[in-house]
C-alpha positions as CSV (number, residue, x, y, z in Angstrom):
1,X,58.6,45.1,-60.9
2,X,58.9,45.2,-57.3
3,X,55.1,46.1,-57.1
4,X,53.6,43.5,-59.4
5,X,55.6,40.6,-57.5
6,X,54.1,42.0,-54.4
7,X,50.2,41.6,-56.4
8,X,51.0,38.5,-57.2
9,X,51.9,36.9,-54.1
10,X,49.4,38.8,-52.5
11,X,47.2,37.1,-54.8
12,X,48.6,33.7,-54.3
13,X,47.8,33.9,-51.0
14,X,44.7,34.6,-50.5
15,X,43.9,32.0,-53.2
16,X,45.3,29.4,-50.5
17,X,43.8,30.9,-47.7
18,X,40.1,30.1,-49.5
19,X,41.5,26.5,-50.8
20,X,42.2,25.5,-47.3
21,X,39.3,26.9,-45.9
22,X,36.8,25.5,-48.5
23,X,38.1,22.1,-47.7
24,X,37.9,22.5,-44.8
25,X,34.2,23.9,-44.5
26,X,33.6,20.5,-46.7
27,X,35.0,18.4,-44.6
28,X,32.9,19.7,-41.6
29,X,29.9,19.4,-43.3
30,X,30.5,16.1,-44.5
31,X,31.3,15.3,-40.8
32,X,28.2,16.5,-39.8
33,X,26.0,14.6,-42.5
34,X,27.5,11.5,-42.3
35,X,24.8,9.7,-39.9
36,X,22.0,11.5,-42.1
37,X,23.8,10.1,-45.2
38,X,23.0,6.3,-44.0
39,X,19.6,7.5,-43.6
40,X,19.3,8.3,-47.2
41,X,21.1,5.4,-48.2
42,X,17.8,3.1,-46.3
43,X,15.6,5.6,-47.8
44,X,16.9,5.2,-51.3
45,X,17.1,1.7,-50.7
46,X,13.4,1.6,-49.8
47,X,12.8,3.3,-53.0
48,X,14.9,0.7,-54.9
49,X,12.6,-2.2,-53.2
50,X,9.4,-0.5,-53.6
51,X,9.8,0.3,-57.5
52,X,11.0,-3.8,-58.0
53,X,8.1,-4.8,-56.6
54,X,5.7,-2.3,-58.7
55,X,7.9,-3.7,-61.5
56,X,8.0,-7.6,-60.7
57,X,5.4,-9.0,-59.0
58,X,3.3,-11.8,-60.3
59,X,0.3,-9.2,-60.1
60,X,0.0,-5.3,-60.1
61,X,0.2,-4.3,-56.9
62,X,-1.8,-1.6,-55.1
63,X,0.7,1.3,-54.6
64,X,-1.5,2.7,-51.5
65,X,-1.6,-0.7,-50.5
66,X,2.1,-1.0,-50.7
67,X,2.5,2.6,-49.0
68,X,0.3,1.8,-45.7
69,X,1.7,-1.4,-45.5
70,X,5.0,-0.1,-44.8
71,X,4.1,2.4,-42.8
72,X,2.5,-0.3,-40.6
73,X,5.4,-2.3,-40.4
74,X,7.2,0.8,-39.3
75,X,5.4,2.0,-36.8
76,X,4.7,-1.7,-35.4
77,X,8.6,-2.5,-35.0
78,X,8.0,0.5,-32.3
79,X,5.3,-1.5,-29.8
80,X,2.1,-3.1,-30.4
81,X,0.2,0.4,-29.7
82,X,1.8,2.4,-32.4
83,X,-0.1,2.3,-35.9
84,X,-1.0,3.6,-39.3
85,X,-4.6,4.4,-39.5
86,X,-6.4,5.0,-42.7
87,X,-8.8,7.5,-43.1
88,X,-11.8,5.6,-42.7
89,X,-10.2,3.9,-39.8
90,X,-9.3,7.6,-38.2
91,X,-12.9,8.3,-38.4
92,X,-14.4,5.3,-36.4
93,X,-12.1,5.8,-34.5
94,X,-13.1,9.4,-33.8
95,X,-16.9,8.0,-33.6
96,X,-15.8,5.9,-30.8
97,X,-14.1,8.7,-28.8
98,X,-16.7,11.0,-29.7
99,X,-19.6,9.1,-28.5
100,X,-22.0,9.8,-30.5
101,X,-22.8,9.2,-34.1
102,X,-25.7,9.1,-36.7
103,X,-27.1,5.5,-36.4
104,X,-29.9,3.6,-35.2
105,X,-29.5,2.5,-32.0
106,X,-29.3,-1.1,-31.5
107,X,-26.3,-3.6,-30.8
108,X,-25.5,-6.2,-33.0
109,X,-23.8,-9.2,-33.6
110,X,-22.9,-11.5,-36.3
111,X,-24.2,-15.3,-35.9
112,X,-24.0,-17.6,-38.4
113,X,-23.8,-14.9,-41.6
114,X,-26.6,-12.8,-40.3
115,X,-26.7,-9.7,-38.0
116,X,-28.4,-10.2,-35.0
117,X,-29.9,-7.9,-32.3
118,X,-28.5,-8.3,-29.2
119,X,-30.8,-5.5,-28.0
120,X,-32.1,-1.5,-28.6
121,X,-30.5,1.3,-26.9
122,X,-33.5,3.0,-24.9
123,X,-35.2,6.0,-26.9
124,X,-33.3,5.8,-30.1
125,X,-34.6,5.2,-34.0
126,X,-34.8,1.4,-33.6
127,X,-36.6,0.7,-29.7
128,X,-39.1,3.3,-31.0
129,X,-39.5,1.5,-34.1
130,X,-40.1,-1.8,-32.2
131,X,-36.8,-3.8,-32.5
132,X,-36.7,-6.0,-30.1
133,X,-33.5,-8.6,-28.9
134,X,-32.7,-11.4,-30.9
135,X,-34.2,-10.4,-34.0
136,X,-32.5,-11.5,-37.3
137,X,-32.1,-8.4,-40.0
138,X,-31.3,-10.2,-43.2
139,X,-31.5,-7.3,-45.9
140,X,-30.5,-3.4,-45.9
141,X,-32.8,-1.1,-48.0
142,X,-33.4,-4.9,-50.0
143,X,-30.1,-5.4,-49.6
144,X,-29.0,-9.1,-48.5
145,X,-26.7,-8.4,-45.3
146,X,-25.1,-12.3,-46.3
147,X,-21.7,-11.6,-47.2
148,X,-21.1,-8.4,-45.3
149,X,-18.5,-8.5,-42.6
150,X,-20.7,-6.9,-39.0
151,X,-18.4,-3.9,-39.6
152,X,-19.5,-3.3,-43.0
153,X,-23.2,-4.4,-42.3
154,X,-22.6,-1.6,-39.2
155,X,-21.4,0.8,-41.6
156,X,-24.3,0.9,-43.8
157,X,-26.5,1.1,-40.8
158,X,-24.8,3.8,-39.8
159,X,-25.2,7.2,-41.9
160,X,-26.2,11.0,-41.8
161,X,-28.9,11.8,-39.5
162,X,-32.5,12.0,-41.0
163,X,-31.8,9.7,-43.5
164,X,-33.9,6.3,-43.7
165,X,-33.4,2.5,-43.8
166,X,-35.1,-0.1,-43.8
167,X,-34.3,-3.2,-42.3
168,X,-35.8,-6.2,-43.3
169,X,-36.7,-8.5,-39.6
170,X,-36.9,-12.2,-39.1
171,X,-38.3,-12.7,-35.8
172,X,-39.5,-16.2,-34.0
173,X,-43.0,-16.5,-33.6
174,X,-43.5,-14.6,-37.2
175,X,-44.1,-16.3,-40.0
176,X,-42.9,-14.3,-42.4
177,X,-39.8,-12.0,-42.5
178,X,-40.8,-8.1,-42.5
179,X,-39.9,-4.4,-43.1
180,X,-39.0,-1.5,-40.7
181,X,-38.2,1.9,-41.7
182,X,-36.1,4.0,-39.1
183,X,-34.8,7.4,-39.5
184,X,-31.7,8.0,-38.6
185,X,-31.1,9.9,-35.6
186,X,-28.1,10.9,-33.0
187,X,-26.8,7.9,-30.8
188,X,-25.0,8.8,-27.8
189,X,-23.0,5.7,-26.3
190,X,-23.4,5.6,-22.6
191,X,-20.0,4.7,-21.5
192,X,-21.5,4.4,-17.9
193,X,-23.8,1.6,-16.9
194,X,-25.3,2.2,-13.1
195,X,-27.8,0.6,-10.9
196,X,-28.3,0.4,-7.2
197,X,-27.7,-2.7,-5.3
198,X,-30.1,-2.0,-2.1
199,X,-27.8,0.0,-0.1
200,X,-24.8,0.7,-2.7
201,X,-24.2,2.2,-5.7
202,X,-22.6,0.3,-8.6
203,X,-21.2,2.0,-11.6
204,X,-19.9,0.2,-14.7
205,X,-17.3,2.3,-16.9
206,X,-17.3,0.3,-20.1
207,X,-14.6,2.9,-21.7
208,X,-13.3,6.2,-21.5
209,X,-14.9,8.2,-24.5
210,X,-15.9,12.4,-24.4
211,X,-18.7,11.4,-22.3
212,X,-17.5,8.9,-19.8
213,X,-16.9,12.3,-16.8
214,X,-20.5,13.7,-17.6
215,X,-22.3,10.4,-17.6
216,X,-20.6,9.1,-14.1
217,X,-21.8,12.4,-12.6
218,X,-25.1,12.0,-13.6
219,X,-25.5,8.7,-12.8
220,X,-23.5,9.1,-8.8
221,X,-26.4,11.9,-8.2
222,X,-29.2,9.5,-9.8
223,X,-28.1,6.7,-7.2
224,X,-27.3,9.2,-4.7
225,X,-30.9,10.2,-4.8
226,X,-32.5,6.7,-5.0
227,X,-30.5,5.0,-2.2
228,X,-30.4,8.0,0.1
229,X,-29.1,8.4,4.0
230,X,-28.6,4.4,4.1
231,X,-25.8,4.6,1.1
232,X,-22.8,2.8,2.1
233,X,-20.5,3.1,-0.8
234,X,-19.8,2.6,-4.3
235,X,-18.6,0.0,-6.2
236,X,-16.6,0.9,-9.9
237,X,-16.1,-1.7,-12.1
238,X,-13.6,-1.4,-14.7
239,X,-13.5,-4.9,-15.8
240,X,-12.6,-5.3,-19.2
241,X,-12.5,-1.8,-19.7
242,X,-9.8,-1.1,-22.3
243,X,-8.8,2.4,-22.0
244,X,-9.3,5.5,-24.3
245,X,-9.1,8.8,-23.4
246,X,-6.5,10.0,-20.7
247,X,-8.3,13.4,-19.6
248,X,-11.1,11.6,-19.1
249,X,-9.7,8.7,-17.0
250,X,-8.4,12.0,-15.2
251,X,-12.0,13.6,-15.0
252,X,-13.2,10.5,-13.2
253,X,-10.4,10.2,-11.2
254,X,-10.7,13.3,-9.9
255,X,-14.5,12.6,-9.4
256,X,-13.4,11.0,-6.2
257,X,-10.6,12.8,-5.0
258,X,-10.3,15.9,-3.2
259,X,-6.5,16.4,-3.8
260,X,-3.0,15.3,-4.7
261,X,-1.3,13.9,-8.3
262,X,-3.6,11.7,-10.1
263,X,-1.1,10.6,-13.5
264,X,2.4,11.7,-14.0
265,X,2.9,11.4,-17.8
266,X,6.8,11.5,-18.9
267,X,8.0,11.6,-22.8
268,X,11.6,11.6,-24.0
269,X,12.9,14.4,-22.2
270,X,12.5,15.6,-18.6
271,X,11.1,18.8,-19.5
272,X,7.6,16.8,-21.4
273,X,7.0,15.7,-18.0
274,X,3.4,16.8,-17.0
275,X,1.5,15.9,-14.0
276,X,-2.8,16.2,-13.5
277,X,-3.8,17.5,-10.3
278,X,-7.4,16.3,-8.4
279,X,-9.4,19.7,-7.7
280,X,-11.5,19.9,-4.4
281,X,-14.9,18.0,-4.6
282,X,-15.6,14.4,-4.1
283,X,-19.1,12.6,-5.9
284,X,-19.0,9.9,-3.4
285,X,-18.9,12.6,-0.5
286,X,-16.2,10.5,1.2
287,X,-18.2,7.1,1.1
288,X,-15.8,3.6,1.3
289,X,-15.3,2.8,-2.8
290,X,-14.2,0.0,-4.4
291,X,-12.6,-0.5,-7.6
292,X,-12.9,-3.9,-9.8
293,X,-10.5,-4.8,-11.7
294,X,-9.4,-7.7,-14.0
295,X,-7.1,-8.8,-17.2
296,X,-8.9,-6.7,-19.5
297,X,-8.4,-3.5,-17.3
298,X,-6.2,-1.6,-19.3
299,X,-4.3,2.0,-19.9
300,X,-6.8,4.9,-18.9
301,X,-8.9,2.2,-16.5
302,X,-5.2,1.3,-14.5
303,X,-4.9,5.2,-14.2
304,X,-7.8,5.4,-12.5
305,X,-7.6,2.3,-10.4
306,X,-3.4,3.3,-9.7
307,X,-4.7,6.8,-8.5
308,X,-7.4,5.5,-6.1
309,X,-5.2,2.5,-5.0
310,X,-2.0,5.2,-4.5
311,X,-4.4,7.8,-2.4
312,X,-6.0,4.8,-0.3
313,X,-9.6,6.5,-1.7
314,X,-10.8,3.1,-2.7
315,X,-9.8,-1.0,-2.1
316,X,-9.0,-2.5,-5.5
317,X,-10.3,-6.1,-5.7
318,X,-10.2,-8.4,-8.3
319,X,-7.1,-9.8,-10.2
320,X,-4.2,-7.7,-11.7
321,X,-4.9,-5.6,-14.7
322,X,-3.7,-6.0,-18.6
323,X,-0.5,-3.7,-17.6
324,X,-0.5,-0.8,-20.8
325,X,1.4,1.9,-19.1
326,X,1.8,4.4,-22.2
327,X,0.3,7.4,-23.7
328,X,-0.8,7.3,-27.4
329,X,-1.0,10.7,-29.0
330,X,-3.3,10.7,-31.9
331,X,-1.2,12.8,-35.0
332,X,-3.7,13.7,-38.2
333,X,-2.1,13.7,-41.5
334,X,-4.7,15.5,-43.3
335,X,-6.8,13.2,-45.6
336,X,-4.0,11.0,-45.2
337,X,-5.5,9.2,-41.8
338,X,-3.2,9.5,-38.8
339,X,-0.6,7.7,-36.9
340,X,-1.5,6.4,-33.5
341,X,1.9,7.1,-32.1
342,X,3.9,6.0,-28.0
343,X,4.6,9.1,-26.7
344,X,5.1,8.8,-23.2
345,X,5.0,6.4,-20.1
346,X,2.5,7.6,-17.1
347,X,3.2,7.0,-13.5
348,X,0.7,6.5,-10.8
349,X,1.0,9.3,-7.8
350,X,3.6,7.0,-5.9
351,X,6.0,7.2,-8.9
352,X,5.6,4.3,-10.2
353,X,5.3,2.9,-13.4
354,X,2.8,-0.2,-14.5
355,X,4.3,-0.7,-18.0
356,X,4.2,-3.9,-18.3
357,X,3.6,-5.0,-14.7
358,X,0.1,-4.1,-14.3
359,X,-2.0,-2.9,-11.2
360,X,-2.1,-6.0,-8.4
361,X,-5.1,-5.5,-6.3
362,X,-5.6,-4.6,-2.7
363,X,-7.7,-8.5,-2.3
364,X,-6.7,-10.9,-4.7
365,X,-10.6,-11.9,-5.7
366,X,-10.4,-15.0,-8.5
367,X,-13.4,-15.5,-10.8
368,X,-14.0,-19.6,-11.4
369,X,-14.5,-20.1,-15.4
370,X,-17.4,-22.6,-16.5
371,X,-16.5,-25.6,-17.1
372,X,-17.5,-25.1,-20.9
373,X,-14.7,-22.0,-20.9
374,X,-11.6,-23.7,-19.0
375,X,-10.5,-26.0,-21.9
376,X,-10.3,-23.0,-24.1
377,X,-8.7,-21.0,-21.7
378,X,-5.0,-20.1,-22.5
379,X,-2.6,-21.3,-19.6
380,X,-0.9,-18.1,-19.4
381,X,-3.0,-14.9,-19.3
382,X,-2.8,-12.5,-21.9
383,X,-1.1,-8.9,-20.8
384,X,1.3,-6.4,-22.1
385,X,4.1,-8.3,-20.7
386,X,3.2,-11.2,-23.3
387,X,2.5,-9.0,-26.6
388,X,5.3,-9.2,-29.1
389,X,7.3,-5.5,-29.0
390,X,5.8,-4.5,-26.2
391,X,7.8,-1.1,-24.6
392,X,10.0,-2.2,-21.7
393,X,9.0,-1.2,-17.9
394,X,11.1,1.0,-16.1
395,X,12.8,-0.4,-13.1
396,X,13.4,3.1,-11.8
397,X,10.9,5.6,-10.8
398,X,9.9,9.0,-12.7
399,X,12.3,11.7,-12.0
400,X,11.3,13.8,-9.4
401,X,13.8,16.4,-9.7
402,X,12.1,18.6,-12.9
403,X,9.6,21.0,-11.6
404,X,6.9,19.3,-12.9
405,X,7.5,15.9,-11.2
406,X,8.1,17.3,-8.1
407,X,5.6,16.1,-5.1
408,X,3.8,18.4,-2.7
409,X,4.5,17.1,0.7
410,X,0.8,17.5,2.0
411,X,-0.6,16.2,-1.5
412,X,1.7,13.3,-2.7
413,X,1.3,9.4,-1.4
414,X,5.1,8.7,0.0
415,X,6.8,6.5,-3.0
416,X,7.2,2.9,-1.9
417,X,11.1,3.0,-1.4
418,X,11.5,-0.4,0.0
419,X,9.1,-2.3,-2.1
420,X,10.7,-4.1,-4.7
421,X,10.1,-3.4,-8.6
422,X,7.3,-6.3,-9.6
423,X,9.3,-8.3,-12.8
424,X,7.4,-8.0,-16.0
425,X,3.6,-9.8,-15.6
426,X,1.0,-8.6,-16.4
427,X,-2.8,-9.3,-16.9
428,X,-5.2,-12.4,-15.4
429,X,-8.7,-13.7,-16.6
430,X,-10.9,-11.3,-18.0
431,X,-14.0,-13.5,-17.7
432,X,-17.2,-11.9,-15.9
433,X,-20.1,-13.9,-15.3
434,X,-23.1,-12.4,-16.8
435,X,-25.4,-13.2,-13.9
436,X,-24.5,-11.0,-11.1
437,X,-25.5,-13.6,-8.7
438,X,-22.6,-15.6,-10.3
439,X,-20.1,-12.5,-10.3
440,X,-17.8,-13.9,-7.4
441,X,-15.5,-10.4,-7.6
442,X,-19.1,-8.0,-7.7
443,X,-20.4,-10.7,-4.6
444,X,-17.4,-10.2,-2.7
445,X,-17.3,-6.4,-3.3
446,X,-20.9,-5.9,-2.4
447,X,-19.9,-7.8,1.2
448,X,-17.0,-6.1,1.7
449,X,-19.3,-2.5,2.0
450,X,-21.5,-3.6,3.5
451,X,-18.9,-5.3,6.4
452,X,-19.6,-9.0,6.0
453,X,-16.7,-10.2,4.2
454,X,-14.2,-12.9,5.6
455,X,-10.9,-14.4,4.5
456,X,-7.5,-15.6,5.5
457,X,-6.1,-15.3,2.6
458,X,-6.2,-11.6,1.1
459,X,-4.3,-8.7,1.8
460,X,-4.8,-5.6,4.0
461,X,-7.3,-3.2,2.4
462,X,-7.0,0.1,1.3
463,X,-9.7,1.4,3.1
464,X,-11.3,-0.2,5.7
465,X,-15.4,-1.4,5.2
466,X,-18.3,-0.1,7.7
467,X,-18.4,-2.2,10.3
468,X,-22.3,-3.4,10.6
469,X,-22.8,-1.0,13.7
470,X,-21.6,1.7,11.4
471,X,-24.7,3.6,10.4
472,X,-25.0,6.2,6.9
473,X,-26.6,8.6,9.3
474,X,-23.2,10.3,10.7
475,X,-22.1,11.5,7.1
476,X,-25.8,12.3,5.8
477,X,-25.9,12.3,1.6
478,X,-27.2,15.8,0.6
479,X,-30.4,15.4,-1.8
């Protein structure tokens, strides 16, 4: 007897022992699911929402429709730059980085229902087929174009390469409307737009796409060529230019720099800090630049200008830029699209952060509007500062103390201690003159190289101009 008492509260025991510690165990988990349990509580109540409306509404609703919309609306609570992007919309957008697509070369634009050439890209389809500015294209292999948004009319226009259209032409000074047929071929975008001005080189960097870096090369040794021994600098105008890539804002960037940080890139946590460095090597072999800017100059165009400006390699004139300090990564989701998701502020070399605040220039340069543009003119310029959302600047600077933020003593600009954080403003007047003659900023530029500037009332500049005894002959351009 004494042995099956002994069984049984041996039994007992261990029966308690696994109670108390399965409560326990369910209790702890519970603990530990409790803030993912109000998670599915939204979820499910999205789900409750969602299958009303498919239910209820006045009219069927598109369930994709539905799906992308609230994926939008998600990813825009985040900030302005974050976004749902369809499929098609993830492919233009990969034709715009890319550079290149199958097309016809000319530039369009939409005036009053009908496409309109605003002129042929050199050697493509459409300036060998004789297209010529201001032509009217009314019909698409007999297709009328009336009705057609310019991005649809684009799209057709656009298509595999070898493949023909034909475009039906009104022009002035012909009678009658006619027929071209062009094949198809590769267009190449030139981000880069260069001419020489006498005794300088100007460059125009309209975005930052795959073949901004290559292009700027190959147009710096095409001036560098033309203008010879009696170059006296360069002039880069970023104006309006809204960004894109980042390595490439880094590639050109580093076009003119022989050392030191260019961007300092920072995500969530310390250790996603990441920092570009300039290799030797400058394109301008150490001539004065100068770096236009404006309130269209924005994200990868302020990383440029912010390096330049930081490493006192170039004067930045103009008015302060748009003010996008963050880092879109682009994340596929198969044939889905992809999400155009913040992922990280970027710093300039001296630690600082534009987000939000924008680039002020080295000489405040402002451009007059016409008279026909001030009454549409808003009061206050559009920037980052003003966009609804928009991801809030960083009073402090970017952590130095991870290994990858940390300076090099010979390479690194000193960060601007006693300077006080600019408040939130950004961007100024994105209007350029089409007439270079009229360009006040591109005048004042040009003078400033060339050592025949004046003014009371602008800053101190980055680098200082030739003086007009200064002659191109004691730092000869090799040919």
């Amino acid at each position: 007897m004494r042995k099956t008492d002994f069984v049984f509260w041996t039994f007992l025991t261990m029966t308690g022992l696994a109670g108390a510690t399965t409560v326990l165990n369910v209790t702890q988990t519970y603990s530990a699911n409790s803030p993912n349990s109000e998670l599915y509580r939204q979820l499910d109540l999205f789900g409750d929402v969602f299958e009303r409306v498919r239910s209820d509404y006045v009219e069927k609703p598109d369930d994709q429709m539905l799906i992308e919309s609230a994926i939008n609306g998600m990813l825009a609570a985040l900030d302005p730059h974050s976004s749902y992007m369809s499929p098609k919309n993830y492919r233009d957008m990969q034709v715009q980085t890319r550079g290149e697509f199958g097309g016809l070369g000319i530039e369009v634009t939409m005036e009053n229902g009908i496409v309109k050439v605003v002129s042929p890209i050199d050697d493509t389809p459409a300036s060998k087929a004789g297209i010529q500015a201001n032509d009217l294209i009314t019909h698409l292999d007999n297709e009328q174009i009336s009705g057609l948004t310019l991005e649809q009319a684009v799209e057709k226009m656009r298509g595999p390469v070898n493949t023909p259209i034909t475009l039906t032409i009104v022009r002035k000074g012909k009678d009658e409307a006619f027929d071209v047929k062009i094949v198809r071929d590769f267009i190449r975008i030139n981000a880069v737009k260069a001419r020489v001005e006498d005794d300088i080189a100007y460059v125009k960097v309209t975005t930052f796409n795959e073949q901004t870096h290559a292009n700027l090369v190959k147009a710096m040794d095409s001036m560098k060529k033309e203008i010879g021994p009696k170059l006296k600098g360069i002039v880069i105008d970023l104006r309006n230019n809204p960004g894109g890539l980042l390595d490439q804002a880094i590639a050109v960037s580093d076009d003119f720099l022989d050392k030191g940080a260019i961007v300092l890139t920072k995500g969530r946590n310390n250790e996603e800090t990441q920092r570009a460095q300039a290799r030797p090597g400058d394109t301008a072999d150490g001539k004065p630049v100068v770096v236009l800017i404006n309130g269209g100059s924005a994200s990868a165009s302020e990383i440029v200008a912010g390096a330049l400006k930081d490493h006192k390699r170039a004067t930045i004139i103009g008015t302060r830029s748009f003010g996008k300090g963050s880092v879109q990564t682009i994340i596929p989701l198969g044939a889905n699209g992809a999400i155009r998701l913040t992922t990280a502020r970027y710093y300039t070399p001296s630690n600082r952060s534009i987000q939000a605040k924008g680039i002020d220039p080295d000489i405040v340069i402002e451009q007059e509007l016409p008279d026909e543009l001030k009454s549409k003119s808003p009061e206050k310029p559009r920037g980052e500062a003003s966009l609804r959302g928009h991801l809030r600047g960083e009073n402090e600077k970017a952590p130095a103390d991870t290994k990858a933020a940390e300076p090099s003593k010979e390479s690194e600009p000193p960060a601007d201690t006693n300077k006080e954080e600019p408040k939130e403003e950004s961007g100024s007047s994105a209007y350029v003159p089409k007439e270079p003659e009229k360009d006040t900023q591109l005048q004042y530029a040009l003078k400033f190289l060339r050592g025949t500037a004046t003014g009371e009332n602008i800053a101190k500049p980055a680098v200082q101009p030739p003086s007009n005894s200064d002659t191109a002959e004691k730092s000869p351009v090799p040919n």
